[in-house]
TIMAR-415204 format. One line per field, with one value per residue (C-alpha): residue in three letters; chain; y, z, x. Coordinates in steps of 0.25 Angstrom, whole numbers. Layout:
N
residuo = [ALA/...]
cadena = [A/...]
py = [Y/...]
pz = [Z/...]
px = [X/...]
END
This chain:
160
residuo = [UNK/UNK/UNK/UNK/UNK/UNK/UNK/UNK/UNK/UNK/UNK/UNK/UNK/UNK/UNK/UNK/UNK/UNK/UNK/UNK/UNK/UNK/UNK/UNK/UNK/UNK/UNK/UNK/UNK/UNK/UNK/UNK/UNK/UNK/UNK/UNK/UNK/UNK/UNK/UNK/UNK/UNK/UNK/UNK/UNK/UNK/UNK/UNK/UNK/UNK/UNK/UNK/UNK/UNK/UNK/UNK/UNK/UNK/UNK/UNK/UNK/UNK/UNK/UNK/UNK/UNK/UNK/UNK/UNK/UNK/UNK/UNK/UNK/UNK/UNK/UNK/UNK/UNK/UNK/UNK/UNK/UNK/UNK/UNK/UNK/UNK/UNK/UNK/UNK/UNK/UNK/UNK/UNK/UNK/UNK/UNK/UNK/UNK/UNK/UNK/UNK/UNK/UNK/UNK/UNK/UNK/UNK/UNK/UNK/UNK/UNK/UNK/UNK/UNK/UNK/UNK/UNK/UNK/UNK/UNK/UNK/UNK/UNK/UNK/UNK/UNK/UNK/UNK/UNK/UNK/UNK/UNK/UNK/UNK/UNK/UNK/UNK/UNK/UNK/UNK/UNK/UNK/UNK/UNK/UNK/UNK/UNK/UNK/UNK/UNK/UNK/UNK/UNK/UNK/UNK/UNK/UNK/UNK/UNK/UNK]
cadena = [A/A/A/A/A/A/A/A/A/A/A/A/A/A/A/A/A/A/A/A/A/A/A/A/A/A/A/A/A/A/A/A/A/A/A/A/A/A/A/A/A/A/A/A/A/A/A/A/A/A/A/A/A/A/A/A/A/A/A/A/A/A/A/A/A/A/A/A/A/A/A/A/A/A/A/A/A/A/A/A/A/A/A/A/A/A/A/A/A/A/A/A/A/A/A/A/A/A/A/A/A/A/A/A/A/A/A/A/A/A/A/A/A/A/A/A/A/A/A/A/A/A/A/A/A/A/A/A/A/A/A/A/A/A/A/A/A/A/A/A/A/A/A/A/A/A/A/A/A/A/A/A/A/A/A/A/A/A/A/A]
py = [0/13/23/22/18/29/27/27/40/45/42/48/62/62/58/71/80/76/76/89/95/89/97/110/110/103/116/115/101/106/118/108/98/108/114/100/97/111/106/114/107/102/111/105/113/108/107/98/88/88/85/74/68/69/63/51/51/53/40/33/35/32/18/17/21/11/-1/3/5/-8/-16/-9/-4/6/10/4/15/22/16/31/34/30/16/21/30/19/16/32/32/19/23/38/30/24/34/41/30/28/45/46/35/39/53/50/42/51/62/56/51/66/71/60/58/72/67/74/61/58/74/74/61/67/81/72/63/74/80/67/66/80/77/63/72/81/69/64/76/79/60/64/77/69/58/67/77/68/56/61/50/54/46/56/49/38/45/55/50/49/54/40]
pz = [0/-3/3/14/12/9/23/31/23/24/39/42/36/42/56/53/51/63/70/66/70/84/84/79/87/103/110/111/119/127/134/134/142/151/153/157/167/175/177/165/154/143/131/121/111/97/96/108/103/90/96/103/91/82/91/92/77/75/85/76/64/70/75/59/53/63/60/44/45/51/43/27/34/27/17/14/18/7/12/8/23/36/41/56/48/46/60/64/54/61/77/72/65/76/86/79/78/94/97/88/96/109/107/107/118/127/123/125/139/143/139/143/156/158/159/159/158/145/142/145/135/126/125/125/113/106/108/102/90/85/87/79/68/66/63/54/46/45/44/31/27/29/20/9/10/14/10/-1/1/-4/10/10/-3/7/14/4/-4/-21/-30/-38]
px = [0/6/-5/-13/-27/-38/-43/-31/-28/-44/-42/-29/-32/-46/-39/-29/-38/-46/-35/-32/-46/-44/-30/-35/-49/-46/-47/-62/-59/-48/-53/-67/-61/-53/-66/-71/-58/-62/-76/-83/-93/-84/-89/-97/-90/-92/-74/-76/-86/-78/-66/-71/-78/-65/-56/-65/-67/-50/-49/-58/-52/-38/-45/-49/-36/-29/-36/-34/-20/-17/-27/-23/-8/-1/8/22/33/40/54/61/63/70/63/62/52/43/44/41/29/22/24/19/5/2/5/-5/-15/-11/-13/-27/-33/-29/-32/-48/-45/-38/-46/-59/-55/-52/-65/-75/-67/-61/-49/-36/-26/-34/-33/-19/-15/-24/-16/-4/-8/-12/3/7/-1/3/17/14/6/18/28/18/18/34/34/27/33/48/42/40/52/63/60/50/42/26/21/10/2/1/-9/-15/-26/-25/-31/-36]
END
């Protein structure tokens, strides 16, 4: 196989954008559940409920795009770099599958139990997956201006 299926692609850019959302709108949830924490209703702001609803949906579809990729696999490696790469590339995959699941997780727990443990390994794994996103980003941008591999056709739809 040289690209990824169109589902895993379908999911892996659906689960970026989603993931993205969740970066650019958690305030709403955060100053809702400190609210909470001082003894205040939670707001029922719309941002929060969203929130919510999205990191369920981005567990799901990690859940999904797991059970794909180990049932249809990936793509061979293009062999033009470093093998440690190869290595690097899986343990960041499925650190990602790993932080995607546990983020719901973790952040559900804080705000149906108004815990901050959960709050806290929450803020924590959500440190981790943008570190993770950002090594992604300069994994591929490496592949295409060092090794001038074209790894991101793997992922992109084609036109036929």
């Amino acid at each position: 196989m040289s690209k990824y299926s169109r589902a895993q692609m379908i999911l892996h850019w659906a689960i970026s954008v989603l993931v993205l959302v969740q970066f650019a709108f958690h305030e709403a949830i955060v100053d809702a559940f400190e609210a909470t924490l001082k003894g205040n209703f939670a707001s029922t702001h719309p941002m929060v409920s969203a929130h919510l609803g999205v990191g369920g949906v981005i567990g799901i579809l990690t859940a999904l795009r797991l059970w794909i990729r180990m049932e249809a696999g990936t793509p061979e490696k293009s062999g033009n770099h470093p093998q440690i790469f190869d290595r690097l590339a899986n343990t960041v995959h499925y650190s990602f599958y790993a932080i995607l699941l546990l983020l719901p997780i973790t952040g559900g727990f804080a705000w149906y139990q108004a815990s901050e443990a959960a709050a806290n390994a929450h803020t924590i794994l959500r440190a981790v997956l943008l570190i993770l996103v950002l090594v992604h980003i300069a994994a591929a941008v490496l592949h295409l201006l060092v090794w001038r591999g074209n790894v991101l056709a793997r992922m992109w739809p084609s036109r036929n």
